[in-house]
Structures are given as C-alpha cells and as structure tokens.
N, C-alpha and C positions, 0 to 999 in steps of 0.2 A: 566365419572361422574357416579354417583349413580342414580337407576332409581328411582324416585317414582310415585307410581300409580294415588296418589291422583293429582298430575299435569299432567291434559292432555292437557293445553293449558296451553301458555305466564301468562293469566289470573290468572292462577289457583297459579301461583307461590310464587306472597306476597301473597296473601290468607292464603297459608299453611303454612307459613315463621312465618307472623304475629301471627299464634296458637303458632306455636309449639318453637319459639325461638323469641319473641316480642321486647326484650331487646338489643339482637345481635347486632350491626353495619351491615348496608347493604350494604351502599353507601358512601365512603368519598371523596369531591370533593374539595378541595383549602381550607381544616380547616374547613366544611362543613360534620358535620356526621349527618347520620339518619338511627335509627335504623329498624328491619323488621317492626313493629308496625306501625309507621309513615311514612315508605316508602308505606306499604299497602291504609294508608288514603292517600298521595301526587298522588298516581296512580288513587285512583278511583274520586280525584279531576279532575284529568288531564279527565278520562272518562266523569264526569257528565259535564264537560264543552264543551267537545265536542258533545256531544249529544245537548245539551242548544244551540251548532252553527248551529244543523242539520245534525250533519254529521247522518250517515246510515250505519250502518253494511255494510260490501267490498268496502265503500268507501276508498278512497285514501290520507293520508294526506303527509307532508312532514317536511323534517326538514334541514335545513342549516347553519350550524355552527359547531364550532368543537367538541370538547367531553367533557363530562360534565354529573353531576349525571342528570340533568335536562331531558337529550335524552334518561334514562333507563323511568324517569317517562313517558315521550311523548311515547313510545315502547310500554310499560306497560299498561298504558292507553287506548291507541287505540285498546289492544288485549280487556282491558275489554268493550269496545266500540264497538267490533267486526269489528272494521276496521284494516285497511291497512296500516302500515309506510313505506315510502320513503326516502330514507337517502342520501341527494344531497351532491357530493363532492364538498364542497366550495373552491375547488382549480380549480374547471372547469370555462372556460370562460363564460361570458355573454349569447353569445349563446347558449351553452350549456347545461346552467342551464333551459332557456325558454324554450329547446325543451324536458327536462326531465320532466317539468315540466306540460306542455301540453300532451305530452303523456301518465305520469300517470293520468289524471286528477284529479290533486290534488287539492282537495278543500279547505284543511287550510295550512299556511304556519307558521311554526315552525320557527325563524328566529335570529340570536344571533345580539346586536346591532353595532357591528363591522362591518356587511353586509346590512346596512340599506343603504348604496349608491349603491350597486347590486340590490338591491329589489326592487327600485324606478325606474333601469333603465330597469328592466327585468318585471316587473308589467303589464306595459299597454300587453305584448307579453304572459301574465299567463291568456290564457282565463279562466281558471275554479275557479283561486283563489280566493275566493271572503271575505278571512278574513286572518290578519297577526295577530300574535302573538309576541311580540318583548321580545326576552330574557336577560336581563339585563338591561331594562331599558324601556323608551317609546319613539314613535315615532309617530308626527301626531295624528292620532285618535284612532290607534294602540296601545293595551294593554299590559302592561309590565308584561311575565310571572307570575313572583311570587302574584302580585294582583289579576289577571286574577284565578290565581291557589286557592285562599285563600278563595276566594268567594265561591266557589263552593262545592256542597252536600260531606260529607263524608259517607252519606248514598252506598252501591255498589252498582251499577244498576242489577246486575247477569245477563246480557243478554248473551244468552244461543250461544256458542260460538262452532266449533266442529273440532278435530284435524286437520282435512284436509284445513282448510280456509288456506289463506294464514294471511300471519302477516307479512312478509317482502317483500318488492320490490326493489330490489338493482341493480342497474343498470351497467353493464360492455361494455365495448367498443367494437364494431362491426363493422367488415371488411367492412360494407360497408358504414363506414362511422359515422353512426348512433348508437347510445348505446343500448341494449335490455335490457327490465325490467324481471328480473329473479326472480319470483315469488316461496317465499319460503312459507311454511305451518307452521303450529304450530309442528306438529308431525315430520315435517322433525329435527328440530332443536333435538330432544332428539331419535330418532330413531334407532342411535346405540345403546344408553343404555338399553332400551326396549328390545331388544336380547341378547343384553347381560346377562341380567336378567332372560330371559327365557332359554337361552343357557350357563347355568353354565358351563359347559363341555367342552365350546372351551375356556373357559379363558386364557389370556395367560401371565404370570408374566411380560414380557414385559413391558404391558398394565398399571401397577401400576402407571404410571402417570397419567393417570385420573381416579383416583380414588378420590376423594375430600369428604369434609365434611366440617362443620359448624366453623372448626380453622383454615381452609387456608386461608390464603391472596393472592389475586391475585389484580394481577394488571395489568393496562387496558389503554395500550399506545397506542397501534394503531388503524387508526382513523376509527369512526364507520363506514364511507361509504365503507368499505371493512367489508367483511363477519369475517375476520381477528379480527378485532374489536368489534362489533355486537357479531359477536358467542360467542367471548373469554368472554365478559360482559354477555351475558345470562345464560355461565357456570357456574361462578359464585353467578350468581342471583338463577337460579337454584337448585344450592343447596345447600344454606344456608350459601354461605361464606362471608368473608367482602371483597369486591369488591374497591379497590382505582383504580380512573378515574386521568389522566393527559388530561389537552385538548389537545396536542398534543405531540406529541416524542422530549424529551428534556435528553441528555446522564445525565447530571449532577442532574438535578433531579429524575432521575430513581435511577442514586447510592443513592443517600439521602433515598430515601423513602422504595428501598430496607432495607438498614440498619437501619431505624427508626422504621418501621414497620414490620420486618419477614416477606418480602414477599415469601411465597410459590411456587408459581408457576406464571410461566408469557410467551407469545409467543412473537417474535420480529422476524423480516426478517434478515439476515444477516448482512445487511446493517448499522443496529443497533447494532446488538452486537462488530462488528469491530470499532466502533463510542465510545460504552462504555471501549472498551480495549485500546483506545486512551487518551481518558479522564484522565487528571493528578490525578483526584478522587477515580481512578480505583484501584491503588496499596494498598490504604489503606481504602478501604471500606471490611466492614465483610459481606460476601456472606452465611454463613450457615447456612440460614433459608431456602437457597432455593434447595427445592426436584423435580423440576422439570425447564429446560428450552427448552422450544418448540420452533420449528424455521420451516419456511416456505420460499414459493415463489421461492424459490432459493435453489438449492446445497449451502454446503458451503465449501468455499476450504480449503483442508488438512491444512498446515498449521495457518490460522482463526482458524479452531475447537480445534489446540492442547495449541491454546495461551489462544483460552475459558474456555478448561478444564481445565486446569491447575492453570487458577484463577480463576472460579465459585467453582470448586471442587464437581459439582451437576448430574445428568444424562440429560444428551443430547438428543431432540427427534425428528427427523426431521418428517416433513408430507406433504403430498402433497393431492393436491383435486384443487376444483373449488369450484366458487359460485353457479355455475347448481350442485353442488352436498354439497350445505349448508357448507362446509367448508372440511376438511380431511378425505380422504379415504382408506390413505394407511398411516403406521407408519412406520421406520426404531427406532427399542428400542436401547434406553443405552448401551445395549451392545455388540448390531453391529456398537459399534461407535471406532472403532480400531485406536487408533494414529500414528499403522506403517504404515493404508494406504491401507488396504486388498482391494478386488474386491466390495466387497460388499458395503461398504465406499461409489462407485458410486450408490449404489441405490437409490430411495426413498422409500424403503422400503417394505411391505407385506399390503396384506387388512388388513381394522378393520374388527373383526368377526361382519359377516353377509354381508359382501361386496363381492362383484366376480369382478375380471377382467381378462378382455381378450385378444387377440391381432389378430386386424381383417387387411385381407387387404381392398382393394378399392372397390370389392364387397361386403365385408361384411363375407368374408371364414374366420374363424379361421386358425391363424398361426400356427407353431410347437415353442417349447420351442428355445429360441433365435435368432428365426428373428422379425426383426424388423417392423412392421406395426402399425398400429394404436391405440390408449388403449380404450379400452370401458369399461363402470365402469357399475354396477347393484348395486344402492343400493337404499333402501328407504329413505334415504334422498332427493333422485333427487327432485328437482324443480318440480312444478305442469305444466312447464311452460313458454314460454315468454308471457310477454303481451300483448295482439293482435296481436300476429307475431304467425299464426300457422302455416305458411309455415317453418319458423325460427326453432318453436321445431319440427316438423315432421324430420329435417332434423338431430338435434339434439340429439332425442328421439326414438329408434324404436319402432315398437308397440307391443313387449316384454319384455318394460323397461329398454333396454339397453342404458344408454349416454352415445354420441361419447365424448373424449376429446378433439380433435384437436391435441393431444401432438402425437409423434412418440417415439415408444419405444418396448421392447422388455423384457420378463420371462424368469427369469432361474431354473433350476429345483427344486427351492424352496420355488417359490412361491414371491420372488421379481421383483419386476418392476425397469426396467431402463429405463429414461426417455434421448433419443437418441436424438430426434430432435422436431422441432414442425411442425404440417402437418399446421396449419395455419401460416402466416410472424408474430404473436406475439412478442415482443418487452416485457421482463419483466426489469426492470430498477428500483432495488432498492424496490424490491416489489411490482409497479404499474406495471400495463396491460397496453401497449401500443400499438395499432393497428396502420402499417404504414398508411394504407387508408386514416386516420384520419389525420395523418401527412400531407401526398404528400397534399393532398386535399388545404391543409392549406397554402401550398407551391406555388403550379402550378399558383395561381393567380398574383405572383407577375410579374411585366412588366417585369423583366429582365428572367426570368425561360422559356425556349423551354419544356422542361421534366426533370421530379425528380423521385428516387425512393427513400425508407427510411429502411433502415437495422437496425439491434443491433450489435454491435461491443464490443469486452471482452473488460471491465472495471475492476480495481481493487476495485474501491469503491463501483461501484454500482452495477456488476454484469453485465452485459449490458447498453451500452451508445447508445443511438440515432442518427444517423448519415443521413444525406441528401447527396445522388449523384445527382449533377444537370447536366445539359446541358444548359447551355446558351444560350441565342438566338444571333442571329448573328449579332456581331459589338455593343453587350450591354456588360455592366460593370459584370465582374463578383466579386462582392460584398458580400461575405460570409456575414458579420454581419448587411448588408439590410436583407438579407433574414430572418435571426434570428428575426429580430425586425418584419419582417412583418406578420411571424410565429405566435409571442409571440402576436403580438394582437388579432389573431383568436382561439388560441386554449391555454388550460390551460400550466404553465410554464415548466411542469415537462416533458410533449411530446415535447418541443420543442429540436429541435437537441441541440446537444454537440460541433457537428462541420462538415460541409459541402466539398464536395471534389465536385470538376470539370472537369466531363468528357467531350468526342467530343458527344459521342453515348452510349447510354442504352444498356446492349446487350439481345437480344428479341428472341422466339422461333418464327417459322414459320406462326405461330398464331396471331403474333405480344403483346405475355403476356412476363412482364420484366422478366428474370432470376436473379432472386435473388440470389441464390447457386452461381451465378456467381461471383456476386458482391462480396456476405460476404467471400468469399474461402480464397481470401488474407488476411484476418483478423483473420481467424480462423485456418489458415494453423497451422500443429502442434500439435491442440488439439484432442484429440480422441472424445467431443464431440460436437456439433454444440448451445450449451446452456452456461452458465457462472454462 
C-alpha cells in the first residue's frame, strides 16, 4: 500500500480520509454505504462512548460476531479511545470464548444478536465484562449498537495515541492447549510501507500489487478474527479505498459483487478459490476488474492455480507470514507463478523489502543455502508481544528481534523460502490454525478413549483434514462418531476430526513423547512435502 506520513496511528486514518476525499465510499455492508466523512463521525461515536463506559487508554475491549462495517467502526474507535480491540472467533466453543475473554480482560463486549444465547451462557464466567453492546438489535438492559452509536459526541476526543500502543489483540491457538493474545501495534500494521517509502531503491515491480489508491475496491471476506481479515480491512481503510465487507465467505456472493462492483483486489485461502471455480456462477461471471488476487495459509496445488488463472485472467500472489508477524512477510509475485510447474512454484516466495530471513537450527546456528531448519523472520512488524505470557514470547522472540516461526524450511540461492515441514504438530485446515493439543485434550476425556493423538492428513478440499488416532480402552466400544459428538461439544466445529482410526498402541520415543512422523508417514507417503 502507499505510505502516508500523516497516519501514524488506526486513529489517524478517517481523520485524513474525511479531509482529503469526504464524499468517497469507505464502507459498504448489505446495501449499507458510508462514505469517509461519516465513517470519521461513526468512529469517533464509537470512541466518545466508550470513554462515557470508562474505558482507559490500553484497555481491552472485544467483539463477537461476524463481519460487518460495524467491526471497522468498533477497530477505529477504540484506536481513537487509545484502546485495545479483541476480535473473538465466534466459531469457538463456550469455553473458549470465557477463557479469551478473561484473559484479555475485556471490559466491553461488542456482540452481534445472533450470539445473545452464548453471551448469556458465557457472562456469569466474563469476570471483567461489565457492559454488552448488542449489535442489531437489544437484549435485556443491553443497548442496541446503532442507538447506543447515535447518542454519542461527534465532537473527536484527540487523545494523544502513539505508534507503538498496541490496537490489536488476536488470539491464535497454543500447543499447550490454551490460545495466546498476540498483541499487535499501530506501527506494525503499516511498517512495510514506511520502508518502503524510505527505500525507493529496493522497489521491486513484483510488488505492484500493493500498490492501492483511492479507486480500488477490495473486498473483505475473510473473517476478522484472523489477521487475514483485520489486515486486509485496514488496507483498505488505509488508503482511501472503498472497502465491501461480507459477514462471512459466501462463493456466490463474492461472484456477484465482484462483477457488480469492479473489485480490484481481494485475498481468499485456497480453499475458497477452489469453492468459486465450482460455483455454477463462475463460467459466466466478468473477472476484469480484478488486478490483483492474493492467497494465503496454504500452497496452492498446480493444477487449482492453472483452472484460477485461466478464469480470473489477473496476477496471482501468494504470501505467507503469521499473526506474530501482523500478517505477510514473504511474497511469491505473478510472475513466478509458472503453469508448467517450475521449482519455484514450490516456494512461498521472497521477503517484503525490509524483512530478513533466516534458517537456524535447534541452537539457534544459521544454516547454509538449502538445508533445511527452522525460518526465523526479522521484521517490524513483529508483535509487541504475547499477553502476559512472557515466558511465551521470550521463547518466541530473541533479544535481537528475531521471530521463531515454528515452520521448517529451507533458502535457495535466491533468496526464496520453502516451507518443508512444520517444527510445531500445526494442523492448517482450510486456512484455520489447528493445534492437535487442543484436539487430543478434547478427546482423551471421553470413557471409551485409553490414548489419542491428532495429525493433518492431505485433503483435497481443505488442504489438511484432522484426523484422531485412538486406542481404546479394553473391552469398550470403539465408536468413531461418540467420539465426534463428544469432541464437537468442547471445542469449536471446524477442530473437530474428519475421521478417527483405531489403533492397539501410539508408537512413542524412549521418552514416552508420541511420534507423530510416525503416524502421518502413511498418509503422506509419496509427497515430497510433509504440508498440503
């Protein structure tokens, strides 16, 4: 994207929007436009009322629902409030949501009225919430956003906000069970650009797809509580473009609105693009507005990319990153994107100028050009951060700025990364982050379960399927779709296996730690690499 100086913060962005293009479209959500002008006053609405609840600069609010222009104001808002948003996946169980909840100590709860039967059960367990907001409607004593919104000063508060705060807290799934709050900054969000600016010199034509301005259209499908989301929406916002929100990923609606409205540029996980090239919509929908399509989470396999190209007709951009590292940190450009199938085809690409990476082993040694160890990424975007887990990022974060990824992979002499294996059991499944920990956890309670482990297994639709190895206990039923069911009521739907096999014995190192390699080898036998 384009840097500008006058935005150094979230805050700063309708600020400058509403000067300099007031009339523009900012936000269109379900026939719902508004343009920068009045997205500037619905933001500092959204601030003066939370200030009016008490919130405090670094406090923590949150929000639970799907996506909607409403979540840019709550984002926006809170940056001019000098707080903190929290963006809860409302696809996470019960539990899950109380203990995100309690952890961030989130003081307001953002909440769409579809979720008022979660909120009610999850409440008494929200020690610090002590005020809901109900979005599309009311509930109880609970104020229904848009009243709540209407009431409130259009005067800005200007409270004096500064790159480094954070403004995001998004939460990712942790091997040990438990999720960590990945605390992003203002400055991380636009950090590459800033070098970029200052670093005319490494530009690299590649790079043309983020380039944006005030006539692109993007659009804004995938769902905020991924960085995926979130980032892609503040790109947008950032600089000056019209931003269309869908509350969730729908193929058939995405054809439509592509073609109604020249969307420019948009990111989807594979998962989705292979969903759109199915769609009976898809042959005759007109694609030529669109200059760029970004895709993440996931390789995509040869064949997918050449059925994309061939009916997008647009440049293809793969990226890869994390949320510790506020979204993409490596690109593969348009035109390493080869339909015969070259080496490089397996990459995820090169760094964004001002990014390093490295490939360390288990001490920490830097590798040589094509072996395989660890990726370690340096950029300023990293995370400030887990929150309250400093042991978490110490292990995370060296104390030279380096972030470990977890991922295994390996440089080749030009400066791309191949992403080999994962040094943690990550499970990506259709774009989500799946930790088995999370899973087995989920599992091991059941009466009939002695021991489980939880692998990814290649899928064609989703990239990785979830799979549970059990062991029975002796003389119980072995019951694959008990287990499912008993699964599905502790943890959210999309972790829960695909489908369970039944072994005698787990097979274990000396240690008594599962060998997982073990397990996935017959599933991956074949492939050259251990990912999907």
């Amino acid at each position: 994207m384009t840097y500008v100086p006058e935005i150094r913060t979230l805050a700063d962005a309708p600020r400058f929007h509403a000067k300099t293009r007031p009339n523009d479209i900012a936000l269109m959500y379900e026939g719902r436009e508004t343009n920068y002008r009045d997205w500037d006053k619905r933001v500092t609405q959204v601030a003066n009322g939370l200030r009016a609840f008490g919130v405090k600069p670094k406090s923590r609010i949150a929000f639970l629902d799907k996506n909607s222009d409403i979540y840019f104001d709550v984002l926006f808002g809170a940056a001019k409030a000098g707080a903190c948003l929290v963006s809860v996946n409302w696809r996470l169980a019960p539990p899950e949501i109380a203990y995100i909840l309690n952890d961030c100590d989130a003081e307001i709860l953002f909440a769409g009225k579809s979720h008022m039967g979660l909120v009610k059960q999850i409440l008494p367990q929200a020690k610090k919430v002590r005020q809901v907001v109900v979005i599309d409607g009311t509930e109880d004593d609970w104020p229904d956003f848009a009243a709540w919104q209407a009431k409130q000063s259009t005067v800005d508060p200007m409270i004096e906000v500064s790159p480094s705060d954070v403004i995001i807290q998004m939460y990712t799934s942790g091997t040990t069970g438990h999720p960590k709050g990945v605390q992003l900054s203002h400055f991380a969000l636009y950090a590459h650009d800033k070098y970029r600016a200052e670093h005319p010199e490494e530009f690299d034509p590649g790079m043309l797809w983020n380039d944006w301005g005030p006539k692109d259209v993007s659009l804004v499908t995938m769902p905020v509580f991924h960085i995926s989301g979130t980032g892609w929406g503040i790109v947008g916002l950032y600089n000056g473009a019209r931003s269309i929100v869908l509350s969730q990923y729908d193929p058939g609606e995405v054809l439509s609105i592509i073609e109604k409205y020249g969307v420019t540029k948009l990111v989807l996980v594979p998962t989705a693009i292979h969903q759109l090239l199915l769609h009976p919509k898809c042959k005759d929908t007109d694609f030529s507005s669109i200059e760029s399509l970004l895709y993440g989470a996931s390789p995509i396999p040869l064949e997918l990319l050449r059925q994309a190209i061939e009916t997008f007709k647009c440049g293809f951009v793969q990226l890869y990153g994390m949320t510790e590292t506020a979204g993409a940190v490596t690109y593969l450009p348009a035109a390493d994107h080869d339909l015969k199938g070259t080496p490089r085809m397996r990459s995820a690409g090169k760094p964004v100028p001002g990014v390093r990476l490295s490939i360390r082993d288990g001490d920490g040694n830097v590798l040589p050009t094509g072996e395989v160890g660890e990726i370690w990424l340096h950029s300023a975007t990293r995370m400030n951060g887990y929150w309250n887990l400093a042991d978490a990022t110490e292990k995370t974060i060296t104390s030279d700025g380096w972030v470990k990824s977890g991922d295994a992979g390996y440089l080749d002499a030009d400066g791309y990364v191949y992403v080999h294996d994962r040094v943690k059991d990550m499970i990506v499944s259709g774009g989500e982050n799946i930790y088995p920990a999370e899973v087995e956890s989920a599992i091991f309670g059941h009466p009939d379960v002695a021991d489980v482990a939880v692998i990814g297994v290649p899928d064609k639709m989703w990239g990785e399927a979830v799979r549970a190895v059990v062991v029975a206990k002796s003389g119980h039923a072995k019951n694959a779709q008990s287990i499912l069911d008993f699964a599905r009521e502790r943890i959210a739907g999309y972790k829960v296996p695909k489908s369970v096999d039944f072994v005698t014995e787990l097979p274990r190192n000396a240690s008594g730690k599962i060998l997982k390699r073990e397990l996935r080898k017959p599933y991956w036998e074949g492939r050259e690499r251990q990912v999907n």
